[in-house]
C-alpha positions as CSV (number, residue, x, y, z in Angstrom):
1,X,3.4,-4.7,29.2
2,X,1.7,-7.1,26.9
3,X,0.4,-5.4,23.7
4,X,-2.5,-7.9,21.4
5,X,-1.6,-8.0,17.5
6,X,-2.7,-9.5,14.3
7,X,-0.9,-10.1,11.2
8,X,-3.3,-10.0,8.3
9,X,-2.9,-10.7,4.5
10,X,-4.6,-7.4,2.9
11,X,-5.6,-7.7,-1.0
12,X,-5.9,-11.5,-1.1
13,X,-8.8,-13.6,0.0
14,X,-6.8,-16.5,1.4
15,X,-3.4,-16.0,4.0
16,X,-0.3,-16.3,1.5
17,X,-1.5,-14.0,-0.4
18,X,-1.4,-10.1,-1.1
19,X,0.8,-8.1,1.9
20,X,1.4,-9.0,5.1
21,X,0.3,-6.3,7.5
22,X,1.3,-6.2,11.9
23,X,-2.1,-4.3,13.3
24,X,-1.3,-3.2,16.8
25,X,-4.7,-2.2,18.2
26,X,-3.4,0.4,21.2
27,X,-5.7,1.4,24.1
28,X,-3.1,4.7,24.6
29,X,-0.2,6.0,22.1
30,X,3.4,4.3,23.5
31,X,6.7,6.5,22.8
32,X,7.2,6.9,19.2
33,X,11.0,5.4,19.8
34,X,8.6,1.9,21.1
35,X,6.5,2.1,18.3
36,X,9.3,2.1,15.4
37,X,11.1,-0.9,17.5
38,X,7.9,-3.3,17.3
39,X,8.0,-2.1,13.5
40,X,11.5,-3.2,13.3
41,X,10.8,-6.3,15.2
42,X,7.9,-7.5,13.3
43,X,10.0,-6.9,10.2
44,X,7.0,-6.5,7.9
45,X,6.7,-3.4,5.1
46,X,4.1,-1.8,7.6
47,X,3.2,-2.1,11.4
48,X,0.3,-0.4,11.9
49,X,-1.2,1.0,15.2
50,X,-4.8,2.3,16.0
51,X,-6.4,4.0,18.9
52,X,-10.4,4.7,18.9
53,X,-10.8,8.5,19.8
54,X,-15.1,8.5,20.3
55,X,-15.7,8.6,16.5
56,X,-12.2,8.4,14.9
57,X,-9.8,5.9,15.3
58,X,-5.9,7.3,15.1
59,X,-3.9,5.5,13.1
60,X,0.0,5.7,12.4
61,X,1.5,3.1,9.8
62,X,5.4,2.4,10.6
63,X,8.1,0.1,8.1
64,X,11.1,-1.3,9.9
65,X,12.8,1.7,9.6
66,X,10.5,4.9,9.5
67,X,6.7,6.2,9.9
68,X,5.2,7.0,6.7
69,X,2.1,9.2,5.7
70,X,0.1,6.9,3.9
71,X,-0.1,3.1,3.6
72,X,-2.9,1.4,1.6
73,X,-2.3,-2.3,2.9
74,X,-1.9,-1.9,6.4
75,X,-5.7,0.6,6.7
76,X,-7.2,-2.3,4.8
77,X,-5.9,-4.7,7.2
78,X,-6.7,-2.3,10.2
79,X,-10.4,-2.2,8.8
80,X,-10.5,-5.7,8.7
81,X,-9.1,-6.2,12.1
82,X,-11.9,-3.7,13.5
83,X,-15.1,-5.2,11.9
84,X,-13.8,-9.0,11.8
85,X,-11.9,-9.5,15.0
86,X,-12.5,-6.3,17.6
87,X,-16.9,-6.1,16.7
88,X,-17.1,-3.0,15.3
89,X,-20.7,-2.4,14.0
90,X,-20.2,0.5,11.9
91,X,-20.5,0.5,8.3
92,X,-18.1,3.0,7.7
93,X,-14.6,3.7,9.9
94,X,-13.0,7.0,10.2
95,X,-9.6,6.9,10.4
96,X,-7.1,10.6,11.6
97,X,-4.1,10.4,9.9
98,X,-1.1,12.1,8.8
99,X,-3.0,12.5,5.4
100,X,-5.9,13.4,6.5
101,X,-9.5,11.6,7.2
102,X,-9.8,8.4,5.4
103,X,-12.7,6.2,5.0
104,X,-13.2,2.5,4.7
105,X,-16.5,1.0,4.1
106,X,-17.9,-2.3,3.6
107,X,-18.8,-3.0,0.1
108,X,-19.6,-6.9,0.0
109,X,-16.8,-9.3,0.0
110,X,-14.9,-6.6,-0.3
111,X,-13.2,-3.4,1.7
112,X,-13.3,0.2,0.1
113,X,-11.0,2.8,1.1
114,X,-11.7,6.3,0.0
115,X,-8.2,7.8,-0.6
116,X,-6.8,10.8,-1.8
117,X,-6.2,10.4,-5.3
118,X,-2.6,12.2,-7.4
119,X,-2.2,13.3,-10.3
120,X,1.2,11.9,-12.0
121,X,3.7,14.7,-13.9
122,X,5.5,13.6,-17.0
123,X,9.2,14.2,-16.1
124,X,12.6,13.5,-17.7
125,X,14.6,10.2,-16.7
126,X,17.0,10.7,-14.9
127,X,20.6,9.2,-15.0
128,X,21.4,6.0,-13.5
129,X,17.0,5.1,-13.4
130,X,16.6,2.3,-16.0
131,X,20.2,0.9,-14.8
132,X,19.0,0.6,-11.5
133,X,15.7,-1.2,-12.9
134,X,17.5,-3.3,-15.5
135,X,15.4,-1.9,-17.9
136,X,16.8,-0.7,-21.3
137,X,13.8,1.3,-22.7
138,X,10.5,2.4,-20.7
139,X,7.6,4.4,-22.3
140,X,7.2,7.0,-20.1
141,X,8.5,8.2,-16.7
142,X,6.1,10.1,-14.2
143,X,6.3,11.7,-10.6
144,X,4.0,12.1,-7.3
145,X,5.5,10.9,-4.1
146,X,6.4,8.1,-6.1
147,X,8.1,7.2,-9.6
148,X,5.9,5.7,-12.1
149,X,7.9,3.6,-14.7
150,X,5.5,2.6,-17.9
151,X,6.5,0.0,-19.6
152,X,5.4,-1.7,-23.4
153,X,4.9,-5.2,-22.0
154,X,3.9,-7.1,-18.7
155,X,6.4,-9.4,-18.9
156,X,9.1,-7.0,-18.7
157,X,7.8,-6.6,-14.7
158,X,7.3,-9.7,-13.6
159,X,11.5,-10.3,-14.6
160,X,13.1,-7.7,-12.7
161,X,15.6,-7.8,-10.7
162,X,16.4,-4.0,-9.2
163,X,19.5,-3.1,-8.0
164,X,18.1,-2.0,-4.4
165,X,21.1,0.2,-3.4
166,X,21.0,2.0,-6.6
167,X,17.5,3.0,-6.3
168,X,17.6,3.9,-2.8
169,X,19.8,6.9,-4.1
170,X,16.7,8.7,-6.1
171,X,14.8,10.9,-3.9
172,X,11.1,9.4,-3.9
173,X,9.5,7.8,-1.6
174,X,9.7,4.5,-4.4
175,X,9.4,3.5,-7.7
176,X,6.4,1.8,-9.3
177,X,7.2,-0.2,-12.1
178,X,3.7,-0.7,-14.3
179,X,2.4,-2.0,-17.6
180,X,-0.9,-2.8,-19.2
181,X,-2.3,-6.1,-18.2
182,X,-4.0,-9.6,-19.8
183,X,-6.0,-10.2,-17.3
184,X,-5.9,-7.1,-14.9
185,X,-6.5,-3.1,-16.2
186,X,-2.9,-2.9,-15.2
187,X,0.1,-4.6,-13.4
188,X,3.0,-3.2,-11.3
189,X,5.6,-4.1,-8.5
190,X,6.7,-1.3,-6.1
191,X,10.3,-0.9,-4.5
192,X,11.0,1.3,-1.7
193,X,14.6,0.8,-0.5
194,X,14.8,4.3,0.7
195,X,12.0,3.6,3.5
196,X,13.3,0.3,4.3
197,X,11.3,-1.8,1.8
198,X,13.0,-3.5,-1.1
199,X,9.6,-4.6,-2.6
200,X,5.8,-4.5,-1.5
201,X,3.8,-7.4,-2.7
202,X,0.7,-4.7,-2.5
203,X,1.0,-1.1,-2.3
204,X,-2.5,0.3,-2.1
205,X,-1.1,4.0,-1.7
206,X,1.0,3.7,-4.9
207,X,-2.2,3.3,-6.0
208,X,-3.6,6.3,-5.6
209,X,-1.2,7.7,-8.5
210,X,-1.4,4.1,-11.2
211,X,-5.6,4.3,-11.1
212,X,-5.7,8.3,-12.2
213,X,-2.9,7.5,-14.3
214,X,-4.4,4.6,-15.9
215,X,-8.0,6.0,-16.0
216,X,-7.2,8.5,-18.1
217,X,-5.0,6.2,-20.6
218,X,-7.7,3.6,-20.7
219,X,-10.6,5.8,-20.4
220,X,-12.6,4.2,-17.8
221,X,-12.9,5.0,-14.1
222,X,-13.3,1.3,-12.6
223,X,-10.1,-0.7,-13.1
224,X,-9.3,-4.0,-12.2
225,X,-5.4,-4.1,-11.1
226,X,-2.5,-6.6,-9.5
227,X,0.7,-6.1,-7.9
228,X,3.5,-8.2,-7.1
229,X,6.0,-10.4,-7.9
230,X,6.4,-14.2,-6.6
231,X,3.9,-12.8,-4.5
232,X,0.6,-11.1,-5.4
233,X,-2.2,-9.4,-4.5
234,X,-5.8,-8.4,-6.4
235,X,-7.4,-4.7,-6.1
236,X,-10.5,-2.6,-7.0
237,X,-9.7,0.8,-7.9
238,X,-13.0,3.7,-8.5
239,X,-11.2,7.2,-9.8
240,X,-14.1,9.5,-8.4
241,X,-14.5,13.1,-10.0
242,X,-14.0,14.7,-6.2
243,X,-10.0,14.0,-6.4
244,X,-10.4,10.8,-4.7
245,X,-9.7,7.5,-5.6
246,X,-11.4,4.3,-3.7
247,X,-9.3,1.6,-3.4
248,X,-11.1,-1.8,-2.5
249,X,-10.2,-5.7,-1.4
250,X,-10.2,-8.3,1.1
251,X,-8.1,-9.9,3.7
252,X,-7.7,-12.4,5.9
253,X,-6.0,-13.4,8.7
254,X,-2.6,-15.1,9.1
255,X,-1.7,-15.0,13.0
256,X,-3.0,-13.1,16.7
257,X,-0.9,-13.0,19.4
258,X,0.6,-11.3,22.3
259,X,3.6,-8.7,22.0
260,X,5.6,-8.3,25.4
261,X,7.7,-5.6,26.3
């Protein structure tokens, strides 16, 4: 069998940049055990895999070690994959998903995904966090699917150095690490040992928790935002009064070639 895939650079303008996403388009869904071992194979944070259904497209996102319910990334890569390389004409794609419908639309330059947003919960630190970080102090510590670690300076992010072992042993999907930025709204990095990622360049779902949580500390619903550490990636974030959050930037192509199993 000989399976077509493209490995696109989502929230950068320019390959090298942002996150490197596998898109697997799929004319039929292959064995779930097949679908985790390309994952594993291509070795990226996410291998994503679409299939059109008349007006939907099914889409699974899978990391080298599980399948996961939301990736920001690897839709915005799959959009771009869709209009830019496969034709579609559409100005809007519907995508099923395990979270639901999602959306991404063409807004110049630029892709917009319509995401659900969450609303972060203050909660205590617990033992062993800050260690794990190599952090001594952090403002604040909040909770969806994800930590959120606040921090009083940028700088304090872009030197980390995690313990990855040590923060594979808290039970969230992974832990954002953010602080207010010069030239962005707000930075962060994002580690994820626990589904097989030590560190995302660009997490666009752990976005859907830093906007609403910035929003509301900045006061403003449009927020400019960057993630990464050696390696880095630009987004758009809209915090919508609906409980959605859309999530916007480009991409572009790295590689296209031919899996065979």
């Amino acid at each position: 069998m000989q399976l077509e895939m493209f490995q696109v650079d989502a929230f950068s303008a320019t390959a090298f940049g942002g996150n490197p996403a596998a898109v697997c388009p799929l004319e039929a869904w292959l064995p779930d055990a097949t679908l985790q071992q390309i994952a594993a194979e291509n070795n990226l944070s996410e291998t994503a895999y679409v299939v059109g259904n008349g007006e939907l497209f099914e889409l699974r996102w899978f990391t080298p070690t599980v399948e996961v319910d939301l990736c920001g990334h690897a839709t915005l890569a799959t959009a771009w994959v869709l209009f830019e390389q496969l034709g579609e004409q559409c100005d809007t794609l519907r995508f099923a998903t395990r979270s639901g419908e999602l959306r991404v639309r063409r807004d110049g330059a630029r892709l917009a995904m319509d995401f659900p947003a969450k609303q972060p919960q203050a909660v205590a630190v617990p033992d062993g966090l800050l260690q794990a970080l190599g952090l001594e102090r952090i403002e604040a510590l909040y909770r969806t699917d994800d930590y959120l670690v606040v921090v009083e300076d940028q700088a304090l992010i872009a030197g980390l150095e995690p313990d990855f072992a040590a923060l594979a042993a808290f039970d969230v999907r992974g832990i954002a690490v953010t602080a207010a930025g010069t030239h962005f709204d707000f930075v962060s990095r994002w580690f994820g040992p626990r589904v097989g990622v030590n560190e995302d360049p660009v997490t666009g779902s752990a976005h859907t928790s830093l906007a609403p949580y910035w929003a509301e500390r900045l006061g403003k619903r449009s927020l400019t935002a960057e993630q990464g550490g050696a390696r880095k990636g630009q987004l758009h974030c809209e915090v919508q009064d609906n409980g959605r959050v859309i999530i916007s930037g480009q991409a572009a192509l790295f590689m296209r070639g031919t899996i065979f199993i």
